[in-house]
N, C-alpha and C positions, 0 to 999 in steps of 0.2 A: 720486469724486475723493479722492486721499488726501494727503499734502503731497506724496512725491513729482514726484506727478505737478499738483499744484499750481507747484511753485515750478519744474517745465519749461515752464509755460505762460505764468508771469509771472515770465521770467528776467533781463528787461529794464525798463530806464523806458518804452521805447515802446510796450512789449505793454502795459503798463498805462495809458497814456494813451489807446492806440489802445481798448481797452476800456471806460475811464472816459466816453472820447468817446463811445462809441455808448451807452451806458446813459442818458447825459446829455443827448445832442442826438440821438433814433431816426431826427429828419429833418433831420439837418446842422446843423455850428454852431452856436449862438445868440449873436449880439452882446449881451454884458451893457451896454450903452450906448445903440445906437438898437435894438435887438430886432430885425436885421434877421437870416434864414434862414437857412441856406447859401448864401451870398453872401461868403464869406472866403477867405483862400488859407492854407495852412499855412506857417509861418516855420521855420528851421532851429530856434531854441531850442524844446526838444523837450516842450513843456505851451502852447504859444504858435500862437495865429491871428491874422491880420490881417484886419480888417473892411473889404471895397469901397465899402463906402455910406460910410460913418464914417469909416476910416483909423485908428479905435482899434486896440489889441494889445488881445487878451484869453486868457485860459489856458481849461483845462479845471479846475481849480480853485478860480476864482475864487466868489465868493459862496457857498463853504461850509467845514466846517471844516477842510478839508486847505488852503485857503488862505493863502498867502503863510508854508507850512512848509519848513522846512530838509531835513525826512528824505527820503530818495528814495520815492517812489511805489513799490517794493516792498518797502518796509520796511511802506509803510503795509499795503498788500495784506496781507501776512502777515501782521498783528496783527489786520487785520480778521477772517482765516480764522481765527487761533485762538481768537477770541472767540466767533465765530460757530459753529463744530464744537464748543466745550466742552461737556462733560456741564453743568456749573454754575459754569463763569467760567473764567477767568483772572489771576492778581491783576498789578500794574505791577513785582511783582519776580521774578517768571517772562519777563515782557514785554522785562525790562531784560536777561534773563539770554538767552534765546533769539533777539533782535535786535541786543545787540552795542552800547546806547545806554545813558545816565543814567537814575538810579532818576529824576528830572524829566522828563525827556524822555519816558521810557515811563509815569508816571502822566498825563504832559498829553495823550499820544498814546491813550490808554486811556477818556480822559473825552471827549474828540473825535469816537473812535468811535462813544460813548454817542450823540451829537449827531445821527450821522448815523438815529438810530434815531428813526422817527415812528410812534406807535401809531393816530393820528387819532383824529375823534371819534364815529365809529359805535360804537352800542348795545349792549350785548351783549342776545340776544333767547335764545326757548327757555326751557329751566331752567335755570336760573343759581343755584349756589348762593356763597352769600358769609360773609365770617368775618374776626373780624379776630385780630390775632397779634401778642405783642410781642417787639422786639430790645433785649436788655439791652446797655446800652454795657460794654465790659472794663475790671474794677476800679472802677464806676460814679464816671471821673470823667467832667468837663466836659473838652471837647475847645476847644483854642485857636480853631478853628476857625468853633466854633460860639457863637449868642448863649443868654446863659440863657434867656430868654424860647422856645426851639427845646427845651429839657430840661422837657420833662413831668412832671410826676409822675404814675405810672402806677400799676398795682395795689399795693396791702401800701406805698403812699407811696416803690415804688423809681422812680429817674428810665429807666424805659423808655421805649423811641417806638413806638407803635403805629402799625402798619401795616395796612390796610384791604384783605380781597384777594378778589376776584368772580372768579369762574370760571363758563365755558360749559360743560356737558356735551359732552364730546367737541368742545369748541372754543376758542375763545378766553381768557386770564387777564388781570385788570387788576390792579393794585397801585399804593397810594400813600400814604402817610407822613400820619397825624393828628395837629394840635396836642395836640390831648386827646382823651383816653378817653370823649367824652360822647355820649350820642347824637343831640345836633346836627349834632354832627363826622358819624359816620356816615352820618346820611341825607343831608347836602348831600352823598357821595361818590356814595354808593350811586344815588341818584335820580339825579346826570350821567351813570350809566354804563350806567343801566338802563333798555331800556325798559318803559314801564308795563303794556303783555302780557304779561310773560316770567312763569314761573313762578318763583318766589321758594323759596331751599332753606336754613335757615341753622339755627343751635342754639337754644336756650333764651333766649338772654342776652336782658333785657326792652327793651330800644329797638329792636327788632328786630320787636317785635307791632306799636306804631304803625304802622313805615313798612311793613312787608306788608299792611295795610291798602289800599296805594295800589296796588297791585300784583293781576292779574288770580285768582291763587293762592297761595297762601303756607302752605309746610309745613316744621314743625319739629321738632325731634330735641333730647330732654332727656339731654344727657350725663352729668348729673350723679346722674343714675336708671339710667348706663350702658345707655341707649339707645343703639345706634350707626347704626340701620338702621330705618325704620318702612316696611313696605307694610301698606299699606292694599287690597282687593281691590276696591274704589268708584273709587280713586285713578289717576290715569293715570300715575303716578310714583311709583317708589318715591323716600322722602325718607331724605336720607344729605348726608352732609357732605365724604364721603370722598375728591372730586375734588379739591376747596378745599383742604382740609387736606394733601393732596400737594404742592399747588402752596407751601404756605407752608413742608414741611417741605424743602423744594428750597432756598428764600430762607435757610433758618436753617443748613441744610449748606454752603450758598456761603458764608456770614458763617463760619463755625465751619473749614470746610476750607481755604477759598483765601482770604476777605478779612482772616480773623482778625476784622475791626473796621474800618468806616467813619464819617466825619462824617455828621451829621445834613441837615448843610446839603445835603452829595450824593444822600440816601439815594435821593431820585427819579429820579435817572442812574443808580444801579446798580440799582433796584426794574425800572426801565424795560428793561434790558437782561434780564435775568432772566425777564421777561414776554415780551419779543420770543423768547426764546431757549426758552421753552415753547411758542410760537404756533407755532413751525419745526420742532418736535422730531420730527415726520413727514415731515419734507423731508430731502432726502439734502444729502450737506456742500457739491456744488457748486450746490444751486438755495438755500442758506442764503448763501451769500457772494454769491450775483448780488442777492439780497433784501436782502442789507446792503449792497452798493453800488450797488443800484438807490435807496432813500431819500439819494442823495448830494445832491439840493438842495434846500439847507435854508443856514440862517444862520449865519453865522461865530462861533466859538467863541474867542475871543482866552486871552490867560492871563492878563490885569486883569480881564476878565470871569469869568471863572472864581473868580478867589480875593479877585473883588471881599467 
């Protein structure tokens, strides 16, 4: 699928409703009110059902974050697809420029999508190797947005934020934003994400012997010895770094090409999309857009919530 042929398929509000519908309810309707089945009749306003048991209106929108929005349902579509086909993002002022709305309207609509995105909480199993990475803030100041207490001080005493990032061999990446640099912060991450079978693959840096300890294998790689690669011919693994370290050189070209610079506060909205957007990176562009609007219910994303 490519946009042409994208945007002939969802030309209309209704090809997108009638689409949202079926992703949403596989076996008809669902009354957000008494939970009753396909048991509703469709209403002229074109996102709108009527409940037989109930006599409630309810949308195909409601209780997620396209709800009670102003933009037409192909605007959303579209932004959803260029997010989802990017090599590594899209930022809200591409979004503003290629949809035809406000630099606001395209950054709320941008963080929205973020929403619809759920990684869940299965393990990563296997070899897994993990590492972590920092993003230096531009001009290292403090951003309005954020509280000091969210500015780290991070290596050499610059206020970086580290990011924490686990990778599957040939599967899945997780990523997520540490208060500090210590290696408490690490293992509380690393342990939610991992399970305790998996083969453990990560560099030198010393917090990183305790918690493989816990872990069924644990092989490491001294970079600092320009080590990059260790097989071992005993070892069922060769130990390397080199899937992880892709994955983060991905996060720091997104930061560097398309975001320039994000809040601290968000960094988990855009860490998350990044991550989803590696997990798909072997789906072709129309089984990535049914996958981002298949996770469509999920909980409302308001704009006080947001810049609460």
């Amino acid at each position: 699928m490519n946009i042409q042929s994208f945007v002939e398929a969802f030309s209309s509000e209704s090809d997108c409703v009638e689409f949202l519908a079926k992703r949403r309810w596989p076996s008809g309707p669902v009354c957000d009110t008494c939970g009753s089945i396909n048991f509703s009749r469709k209403l002229k306003k074109v996102r709108c059902w009527c409940c037989r048991v109930c006599g409630k209106e309810f949308s195909v929108t409601v209780g997620t974050p396209m709800e009670h929005t102003r933009l037409p349902l192909t605007l959303w579509f579209l932004g959803i697809f260029l997010i989802a086909t990017s090599s590594k993002g899209v930022s809200a002022m591409v979004i503003k420029r290629q949809l035809g709305i406000t630099y606001k309207s395209a950054w709320f609509l941008c963080h929205r999508i973020r929403a619809l995105l759920d990684q869940g909480d299965e393990l990563l199993k296997g070899v897994v190797e993990v590492d972590e990475t920092y993003i230096g803030n531009r001009g290292k100041r403090l951003s309005i947005r954020d509280d000091v207490n969210d500015q780290p001080k991070g290596r050499a005493g610059s206020r970086n934020l580290m990011v924490v990032t686990a990778v599957e061999r040939n599967g899945r990446a997780k990523a997520k934003k540490g208060k500090t640099h210590s290696g408490r912060t690490i293992a509380e991450i690393v342990f939610s994400w991992i399970d305790l079978k998996a083969i453990l693959v990560t560099d030198e840096l010393p917090a990183y012997r305790k918690i493989g300890r816990k872990y069924s294998a644990h092989f490491r790689v001294n970079h600092s010895r320009k080590q990059w690669i260790s097989c071992n011919p005993l070892a069922v693994i060769c130990a390397h770094t080199n899937t992880v370290e892709s994955f983060n050189a991905t996060i720091k070209r997104a930061i560097t090409g398309v975001w320039h610079w994000f809040s601290i506060k968000h960094a988990d909205r855009y860490l998350c999309e990044l991550e989803i957007r590696w997990n798909m990176r072997k789906l072709s562009f129309q089984k990535r857009f049914e996958q981002f609007v298949g996770n469509v219910p999920s909980s409302r994303l308001s704009w006080k919530m947001l810049t609460a």
